[in-house]
N, C-alpha and C positions, 0 to 999 in steps of 0.2 A: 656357201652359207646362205641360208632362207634369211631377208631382210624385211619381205612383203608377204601379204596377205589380201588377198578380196575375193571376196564370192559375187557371181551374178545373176540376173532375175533368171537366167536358164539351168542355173545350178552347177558350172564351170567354180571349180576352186583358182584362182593366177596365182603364180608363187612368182614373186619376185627375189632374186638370187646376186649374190655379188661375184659376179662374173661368169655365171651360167647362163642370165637372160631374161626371158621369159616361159613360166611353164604354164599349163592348161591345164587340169586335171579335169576329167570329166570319167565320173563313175569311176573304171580303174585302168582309164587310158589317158596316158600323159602325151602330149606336143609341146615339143619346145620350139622358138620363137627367139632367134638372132637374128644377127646383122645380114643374113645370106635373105630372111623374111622381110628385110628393113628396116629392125629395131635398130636404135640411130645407137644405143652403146650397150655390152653384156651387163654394166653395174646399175641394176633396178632398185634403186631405192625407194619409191611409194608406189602405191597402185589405188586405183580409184574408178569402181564402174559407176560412171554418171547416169543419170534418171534418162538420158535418149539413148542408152545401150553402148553407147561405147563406152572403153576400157583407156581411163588414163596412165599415160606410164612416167614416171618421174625415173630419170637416172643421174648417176653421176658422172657426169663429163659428154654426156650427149644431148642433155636438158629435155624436154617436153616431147612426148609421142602420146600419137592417140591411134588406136586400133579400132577400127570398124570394121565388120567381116573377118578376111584374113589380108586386109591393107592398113600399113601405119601412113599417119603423118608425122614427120619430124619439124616441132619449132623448137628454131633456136637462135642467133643474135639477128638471121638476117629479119625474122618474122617480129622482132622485137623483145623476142627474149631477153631480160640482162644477164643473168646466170647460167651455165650450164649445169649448175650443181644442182639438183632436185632432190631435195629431203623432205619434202611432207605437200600432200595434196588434199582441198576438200570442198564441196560442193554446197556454198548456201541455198538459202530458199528460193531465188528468184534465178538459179541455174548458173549464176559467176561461177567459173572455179576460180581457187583459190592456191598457192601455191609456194611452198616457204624454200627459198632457197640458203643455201650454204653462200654469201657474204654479198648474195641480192638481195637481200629483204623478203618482203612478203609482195608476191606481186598477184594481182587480179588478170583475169582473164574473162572478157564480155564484149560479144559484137564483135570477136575479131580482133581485138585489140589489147593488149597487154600493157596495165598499169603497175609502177613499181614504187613503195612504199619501201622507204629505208630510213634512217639515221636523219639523214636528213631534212628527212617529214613530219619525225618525233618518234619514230618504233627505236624502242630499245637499242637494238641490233641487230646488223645487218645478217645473222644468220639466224634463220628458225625452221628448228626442227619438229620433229612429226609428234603429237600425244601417241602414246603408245595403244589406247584404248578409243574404241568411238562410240562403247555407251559404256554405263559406270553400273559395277559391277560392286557390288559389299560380300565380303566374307565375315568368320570369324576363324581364327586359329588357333592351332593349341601349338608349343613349340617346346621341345624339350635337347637337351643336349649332353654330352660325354664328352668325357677326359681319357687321358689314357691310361689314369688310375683306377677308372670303371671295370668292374669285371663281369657285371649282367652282359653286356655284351648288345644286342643289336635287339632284338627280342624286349628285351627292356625297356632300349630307348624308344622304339615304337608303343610302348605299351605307353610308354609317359607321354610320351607326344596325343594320343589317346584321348588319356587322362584329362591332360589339358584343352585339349579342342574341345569335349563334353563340357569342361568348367567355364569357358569361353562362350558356347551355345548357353550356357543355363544361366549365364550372365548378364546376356543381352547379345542383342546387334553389333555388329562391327567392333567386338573384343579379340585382343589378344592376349593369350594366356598361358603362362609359362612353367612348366612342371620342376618342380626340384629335385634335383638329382639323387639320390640316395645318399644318407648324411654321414655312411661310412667313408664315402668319397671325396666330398667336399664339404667344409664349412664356411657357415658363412655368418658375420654377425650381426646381431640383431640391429634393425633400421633406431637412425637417433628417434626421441621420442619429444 
């Protein structure tokens, strides 16, 4: 299963994978990237290429890798790591990474040295996971649905689904909008007033 995503300034796609590794794709040639490479465990759960070129690797159960060239380094309790659980990685402005583990908190990495924020410091809890998104994206949708009383069939339902994504766009921004089903099919009654 693909867990991860990131692209680099060279145009390498990384796929991180739960318990396949690490993958490369470049143009439409894959390398993968295990323990035999040095990647400290196969379960990649974040990936993050930093602004000086290397490629962070977050895993679960082998904690913190950084690949530069084709050499990793592996941190983990002896480097100071508290976690070996790595669920989300990210890079502020001033080049800290940043680092959410599964029941370490959130911990900083700057100068060499890893600070750990937890519970105890006032963060919520002790595990944080990744945003799913790392710029914000707006839709609109149209959404339409079937029963198994419907007899249009499939044909239909995309045409309402259609229907509604237009009624969605001509509504504005960031609308969702829901097509009703054909009223041989279902009823429905009318909203209190």
């Amino acid at each position: 299963m693909v867990g991860s995503l990131a692209g680099d300034p060279d145009g390498n796609l990384w796929i991180g994978t739960d318990g396949g590794g690490l993958n490369r794709l470049n143009g439409d040639r894959v390398t993968r990237f295990g323990a035999a490479e040095g990647l400290s465990n196969n379960r990649v759960t974040a990936l993050l290429a930093g602004r000086d070129g290397g490629l962070w690797v977050g895993t679960y159960g082998g904690g913190l890798d950084r690949l530069r060239g084709d050499r990793f380094t592996v941190y983990g309790a002896a480097e100071g790591l508290g976690s070996p659980l790595i669920l989300a990685l990210t890079e502020d402005r001033k080049g800290a990474l940043w680092v959410g583990a599964d029941g370490g908190g959130l911990v900083r990495f700057e100068d060499g040295r890893f600070t750990d924020f937890t519970t105890r410091d006032g963060l919520a809890d002790d595990t944080v996971y990744r945003s799913q998104a790392s710029a914000v994206i707006t839709v609109s949708v149209g959404v339409s649905s079937a029963t198994p009383a419907d007899e249009a069939g499939a044909p239909s339902l995309v045409a309402r689904a259609d229907e509604a994504l237009y009624k969605a766009k001509q509504t504005g921004r960031n609308r969702v909008c829901i097509a009703e089903p054909p009223s041989s099919s279902r009823s429905r009654p009318d909203p209190p007033t």
